[in-house]
N, C-alpha and C positions, 0 to 999 in steps of 0.2 A: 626803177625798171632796168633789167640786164639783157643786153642783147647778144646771143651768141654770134662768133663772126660767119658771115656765110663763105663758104667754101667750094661751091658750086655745083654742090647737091642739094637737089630741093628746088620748089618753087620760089624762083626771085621774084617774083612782084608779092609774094606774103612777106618778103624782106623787108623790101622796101615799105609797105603799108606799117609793122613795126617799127624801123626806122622812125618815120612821117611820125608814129604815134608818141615814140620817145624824143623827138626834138618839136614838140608840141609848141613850145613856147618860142620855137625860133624859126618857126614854118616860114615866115616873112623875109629872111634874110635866107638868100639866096649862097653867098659865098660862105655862109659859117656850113650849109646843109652841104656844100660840094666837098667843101674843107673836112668836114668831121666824118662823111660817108665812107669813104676808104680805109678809115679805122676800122670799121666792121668787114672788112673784107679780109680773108686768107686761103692759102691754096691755089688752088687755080683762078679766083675771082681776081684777087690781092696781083697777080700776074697778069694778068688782061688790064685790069687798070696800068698797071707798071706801060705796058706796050700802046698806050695811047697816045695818038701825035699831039706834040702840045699845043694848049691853045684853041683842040678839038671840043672841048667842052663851054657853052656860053650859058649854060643855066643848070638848074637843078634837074626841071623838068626834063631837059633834054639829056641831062647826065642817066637818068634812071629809066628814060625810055632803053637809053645805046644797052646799057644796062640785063633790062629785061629780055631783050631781044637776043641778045647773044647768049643768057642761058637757059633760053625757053625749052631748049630739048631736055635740060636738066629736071623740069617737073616730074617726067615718067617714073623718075625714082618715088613720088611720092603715091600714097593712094588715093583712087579716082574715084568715080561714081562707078567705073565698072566691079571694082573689088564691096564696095558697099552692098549691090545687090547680087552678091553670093555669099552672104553672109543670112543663114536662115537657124532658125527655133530647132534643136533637137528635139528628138522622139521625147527623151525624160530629161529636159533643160527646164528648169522654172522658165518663167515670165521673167521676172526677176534676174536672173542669168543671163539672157537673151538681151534684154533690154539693158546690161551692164556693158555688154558685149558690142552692144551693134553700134551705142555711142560714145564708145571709149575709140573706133574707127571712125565716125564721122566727124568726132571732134581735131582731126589727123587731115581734113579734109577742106582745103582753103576754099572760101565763099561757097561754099554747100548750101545750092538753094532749099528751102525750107518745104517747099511742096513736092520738089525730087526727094529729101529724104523721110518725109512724111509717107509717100508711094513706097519707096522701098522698106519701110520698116513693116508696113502693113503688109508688103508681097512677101514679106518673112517667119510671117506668122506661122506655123504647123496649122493642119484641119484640124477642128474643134469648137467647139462652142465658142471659144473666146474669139474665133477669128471669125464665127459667123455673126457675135454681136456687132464687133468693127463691119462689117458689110453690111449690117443693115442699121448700124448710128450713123454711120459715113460721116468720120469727122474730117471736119476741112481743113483744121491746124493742127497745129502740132499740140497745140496747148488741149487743145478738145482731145486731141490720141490720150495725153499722159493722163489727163481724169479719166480713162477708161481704164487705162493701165495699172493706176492705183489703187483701185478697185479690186480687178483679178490678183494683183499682189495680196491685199490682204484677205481676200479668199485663199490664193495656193496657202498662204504660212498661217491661217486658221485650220486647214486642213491636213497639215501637216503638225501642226499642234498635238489636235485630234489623234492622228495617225500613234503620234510616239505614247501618246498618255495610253489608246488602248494596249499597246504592245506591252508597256510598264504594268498593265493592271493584270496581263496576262501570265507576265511572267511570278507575279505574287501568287495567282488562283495556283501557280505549277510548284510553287516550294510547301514540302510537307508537313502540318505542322505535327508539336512533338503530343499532342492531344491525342489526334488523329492518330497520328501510331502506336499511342495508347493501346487507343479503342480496337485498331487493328489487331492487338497482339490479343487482349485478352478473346477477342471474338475469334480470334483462330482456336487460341486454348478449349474456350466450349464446343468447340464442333470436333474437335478432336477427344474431346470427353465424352460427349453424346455419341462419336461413332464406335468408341471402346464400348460404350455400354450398351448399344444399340448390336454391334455384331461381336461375339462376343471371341475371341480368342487368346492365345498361350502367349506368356514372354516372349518364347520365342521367336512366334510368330508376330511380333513386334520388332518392328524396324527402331522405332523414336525410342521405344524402352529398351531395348538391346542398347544403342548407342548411349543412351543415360546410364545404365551399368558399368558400360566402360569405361565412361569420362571417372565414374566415382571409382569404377575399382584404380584407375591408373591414380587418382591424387590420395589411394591410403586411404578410405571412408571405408571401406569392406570387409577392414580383416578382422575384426572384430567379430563381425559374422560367419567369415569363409572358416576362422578359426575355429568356431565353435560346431560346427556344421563336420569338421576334418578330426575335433575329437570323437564325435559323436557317432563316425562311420570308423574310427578306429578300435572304438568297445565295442561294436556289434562285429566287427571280422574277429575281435580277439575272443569273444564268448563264442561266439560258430566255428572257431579253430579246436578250442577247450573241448565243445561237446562233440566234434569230429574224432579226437586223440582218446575222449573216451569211449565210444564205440570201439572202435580198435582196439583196447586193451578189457575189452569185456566188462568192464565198469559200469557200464552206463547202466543205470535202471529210469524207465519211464517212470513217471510220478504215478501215484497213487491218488484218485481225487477222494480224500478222506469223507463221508457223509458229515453233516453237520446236526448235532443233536439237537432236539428244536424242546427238548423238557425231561424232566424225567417220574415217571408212575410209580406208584408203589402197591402192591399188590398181596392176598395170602396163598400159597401155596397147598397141597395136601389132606382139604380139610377140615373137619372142626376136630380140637382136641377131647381126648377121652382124660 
């Protein structure tokens, strides 16, 4: 066991009770504990000893009263039972938090009686069910608090379990699967079939088949068509130019619808012969 030297901050009689604890085996001799005591001291303690008239010291006991007494005002540096009970449960602190918290300070806190920090942990509780169960188990120790304690811990982190798994199940129902957008796509396709067919109008008056002509005329799928479409209207201007030029030069004769001979009779003329 290692003792840090005291220095005049701090509660001296928690010193000394360390001290006591680490010369265990020489508590009985009296001149080895006055002897070896001033090794742990430095700062301003190490200095107060230095200024003691010699010869002022006849025991141990009396060494560590003079001791205590001269740096009693130094405890205020440490924390008291007043700082313990302003220490309270937040709105959204676990149990667990709280309870990490409140005796990571008591343990800061020399001879902390057991039924003062037993009060104050419980006047720290937040309203809620948990602090209405403590008001009506009303435990007397400390040992009866932490079984109640241990309990609401593994409720909050069952329930926070819970909490993450549905949020995880939720975010899987929200990714789409590629089935399903399948299904979406072809079920757009038939309702956009059955509305063509249902209401019936012109290419043009098509928005989606406008824009699918374009896509194909721009990647070169068209000309094959536009081509043949652009000889087709260039023989018909050049035969209505032709029979335009022939009017004008008094050429032109309308057709003649010829009758079509459907047999032919043969017949006598004149007569019977003489």
């Amino acid at each position: 066991m290692t003792l840090t030297p005291y220095k005049g901050i701090g509660d001296p009689k928690v010193h000394v009770t360390k001290f006591e604890s680490m010369m265990y085996l020489n508590s009985d001799c009296d001149p080895i504990l006055c002897r070896s005591f001033p090794t742990f001291l430095d700062g301003a303690a190490l200095l107060w000893f230095s200024n003691l008239p010699a010869g002022s010291i006849t025991s141990f006991d009396e060494f560590t009263k003079m001791f205590i007494n001269h740096f009693a005002a130094s405890k205020i540096y440490v924390r008291d039972l007043d700082y313990l009970s302003t220490i309270k449960q937040g709105s959204h602190e676990s149990f667990k938090d709280y309870m990490t918290r409140f005796t990571t300070a008591a343990m800061k806190i020399p001879d902390l009686n057991p039924e003062v920090q037993l009060h104050a942990i419980k006047s720290g509780l937040r309203p809620g069910k948990f602090q209405e169960a403590i008001a009506v188990a009303k435990p007397k120790t400390l040992e009866e608090f932490r079984d109640k304690a241990t309990g609401q811990i593994e409720i909050e982190e069952l329930r926070e379990t819970r909490r993450s798994e549905k949020l995880s199940s939720r975010k899987d129902d929200d990714k789409p699967s590629s089935k399903s957008g399948n299904v979406s796509r072809s079920k757009v396709r038939r309702q956009r079939k059955a509305f063509h067919q249902k209401f019936g109008h012109t290419t043009d008056e098509c928005v989606v088949a406008k824009d699918l002509l374009e896509r194909l005329a721009r990647q070169g799928l068209l000309d094959k068509y536009i081509g043949s479409r652009s000889q087709k209207e260039t023989a018909d201007t050049s035969k209505s130019k032709c029979s335009s030029d022939r009017r004008d030069k008094g050429t032109w004769r309308d057709p003649v619808e010829t009758p079509t001979s459907k047999g032919v009779i043969n017949y006598i003329s004149g007569g019977f012969a003489r």
